[in-house]
C-alpha positions in Angstrom: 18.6 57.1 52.9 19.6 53.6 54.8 16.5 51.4 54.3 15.9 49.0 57.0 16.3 45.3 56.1 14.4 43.9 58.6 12.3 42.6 56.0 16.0 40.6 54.4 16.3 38.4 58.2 12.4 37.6 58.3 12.8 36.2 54.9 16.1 34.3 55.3 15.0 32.9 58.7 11.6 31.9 57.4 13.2 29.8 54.1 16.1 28.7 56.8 13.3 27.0 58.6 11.4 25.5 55.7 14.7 24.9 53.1 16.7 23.2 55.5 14.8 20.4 57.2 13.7 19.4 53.6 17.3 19.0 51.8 19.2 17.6 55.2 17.2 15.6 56.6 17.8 12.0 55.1 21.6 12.8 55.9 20.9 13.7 59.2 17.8 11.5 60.6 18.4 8.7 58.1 19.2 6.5 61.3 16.3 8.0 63.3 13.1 6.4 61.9 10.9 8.9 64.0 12.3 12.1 64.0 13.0 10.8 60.0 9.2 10.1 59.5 8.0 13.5 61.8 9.9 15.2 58.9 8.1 13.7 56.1 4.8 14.1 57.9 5.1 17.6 58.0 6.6 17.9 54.7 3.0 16.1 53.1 1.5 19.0 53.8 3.3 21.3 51.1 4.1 18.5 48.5 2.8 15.4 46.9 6.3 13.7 47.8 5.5 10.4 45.2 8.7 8.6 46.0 9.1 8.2 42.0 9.6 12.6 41.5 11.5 12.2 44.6 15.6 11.6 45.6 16.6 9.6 47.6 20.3 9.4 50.0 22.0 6.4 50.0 24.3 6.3 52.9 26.3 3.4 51.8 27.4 4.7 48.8 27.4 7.9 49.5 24.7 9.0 46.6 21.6 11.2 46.0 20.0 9.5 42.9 16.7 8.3 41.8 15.0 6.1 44.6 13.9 3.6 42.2 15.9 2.2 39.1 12.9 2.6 36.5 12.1 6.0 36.4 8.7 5.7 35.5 5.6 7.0 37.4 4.4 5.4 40.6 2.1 6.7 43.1 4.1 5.1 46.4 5.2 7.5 49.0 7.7 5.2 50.3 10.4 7.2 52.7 13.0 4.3 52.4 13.5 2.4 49.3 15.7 -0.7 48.1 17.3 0.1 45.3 20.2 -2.9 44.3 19.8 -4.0 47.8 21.2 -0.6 49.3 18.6 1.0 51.5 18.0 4.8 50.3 16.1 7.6 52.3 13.9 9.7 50.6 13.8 13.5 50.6 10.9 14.7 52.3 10.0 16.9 49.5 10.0 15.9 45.7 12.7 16.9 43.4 10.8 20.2 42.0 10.5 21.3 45.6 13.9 20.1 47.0 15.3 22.5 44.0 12.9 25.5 44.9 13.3 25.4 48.4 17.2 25.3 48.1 17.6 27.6 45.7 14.9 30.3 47.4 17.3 30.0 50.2 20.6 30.4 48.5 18.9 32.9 46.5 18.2 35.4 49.9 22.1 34.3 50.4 22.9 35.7 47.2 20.9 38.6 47.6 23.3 39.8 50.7 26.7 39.4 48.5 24.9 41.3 45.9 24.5 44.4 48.7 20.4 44.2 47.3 19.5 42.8 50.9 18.1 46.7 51.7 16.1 46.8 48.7 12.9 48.1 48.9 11.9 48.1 44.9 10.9 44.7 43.4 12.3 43.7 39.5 10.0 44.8 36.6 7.4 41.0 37.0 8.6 40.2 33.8 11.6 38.4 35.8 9.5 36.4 38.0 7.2 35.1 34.5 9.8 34.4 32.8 11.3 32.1 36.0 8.1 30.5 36.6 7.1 29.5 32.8 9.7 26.2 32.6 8.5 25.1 36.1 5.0 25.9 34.9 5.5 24.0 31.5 7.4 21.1 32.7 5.0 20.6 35.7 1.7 21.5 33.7 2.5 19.3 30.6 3.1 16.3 32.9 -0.1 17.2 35.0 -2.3 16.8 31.9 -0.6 13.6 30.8 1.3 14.9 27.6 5.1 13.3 29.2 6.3 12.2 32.0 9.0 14.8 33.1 12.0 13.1 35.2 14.0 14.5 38.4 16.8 16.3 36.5 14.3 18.5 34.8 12.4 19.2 38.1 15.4 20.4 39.9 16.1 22.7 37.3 13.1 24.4 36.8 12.2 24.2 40.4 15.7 26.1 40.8 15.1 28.7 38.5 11.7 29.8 39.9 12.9 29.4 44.1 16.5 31.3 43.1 14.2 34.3 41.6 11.7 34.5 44.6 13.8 36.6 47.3 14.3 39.1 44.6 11.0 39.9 45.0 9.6 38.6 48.5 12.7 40.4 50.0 12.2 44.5 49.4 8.6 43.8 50.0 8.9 42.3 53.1 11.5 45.2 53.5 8.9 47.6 52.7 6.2 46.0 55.4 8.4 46.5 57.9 9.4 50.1 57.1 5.1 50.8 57.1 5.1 49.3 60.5 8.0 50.9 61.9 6.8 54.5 60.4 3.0 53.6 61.8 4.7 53.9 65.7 
């Protein structure tokens, strides 16, 4: 039986919508302080964005780094920084986020080539612990103040749990639709 995959566009629209604003926009607004700053205001919403867990662009050089040199924790939410006198543009998400929402978007991406875009059947949940336990660990340990994690580490587990997420969102948005379509 062909399976609708309705559920496969709604799902790669919705994290084209929220996944691409947050990791172009200080390459593409950098220059435009309002459209810039619209961005980061709607961003605050869904993230803490401390400009310390956060990357910044540096146009001049060409470089997504830290946006400050010391990489320890500050509670600024500064959307352009100084760093060695070259002006930087922060992400408007932080550097767990930035890695979660790119990688729940390539993930739905990946999920086409794979030909699992028509799924209707979710992975056993073991998948889905297992991805969210080093975001969960990383992000809780630094919560209650046993270490300060640093941006690498965020990206990574942030990547891990986003990449996992279509997998799952996917065949049961799949199956929502196929309910609403057999409900006519």
């Amino acid at each position: 039986m062909k399976n609708d995959f309705l559920g496969y566009w709604i799902y790669l629209g919705i994290m084209g919508i929220i996944a691409i604003p947050a990791v172009t926009a200080p390459f593409v607004f950098y220059d435009n302080d309002e459209v810039f700053s619209q961005i980061h205001e709607i961003y605050h919403n869904f993230c803490h964005q401390v400009t310390s867990r956060s990357y910044c662009f540096f146009p001049e050089t060409g470089t997504i780094e830290n946006c400050f040199l010391n990489e320890e924790f500050s509670p600024s939410k500064q959307i352009v920084v100084e760093k060695n006198g070259i002006p930087g543009y922060k992400f408007p998400v932080c550097a767990r986020d930035f890695g979660f929402y790119l990688f729940a978007f390539l993930g739905g991406i990946f999920l086409f080539t794979l030909g699992m875009h028509r799924e209707i059947n979710t992975p056993h949940p073991l998948w889905i612990i297992l991805a969210i336990i080093p975001m969960g660990l990383d992000g809780g340990t630094q919560f209650i103040g046993l270490r300060e994690s640093n941006n690498i580490l965020r990206v990574m587990t942030g990547s891990i749990a986003g990449f996992v997420i279509p997998f799952y969102l996917v065949p049961m948005l799949n199956r929502i639709v196929i309910i609403l379509k057999n409900k006519k």
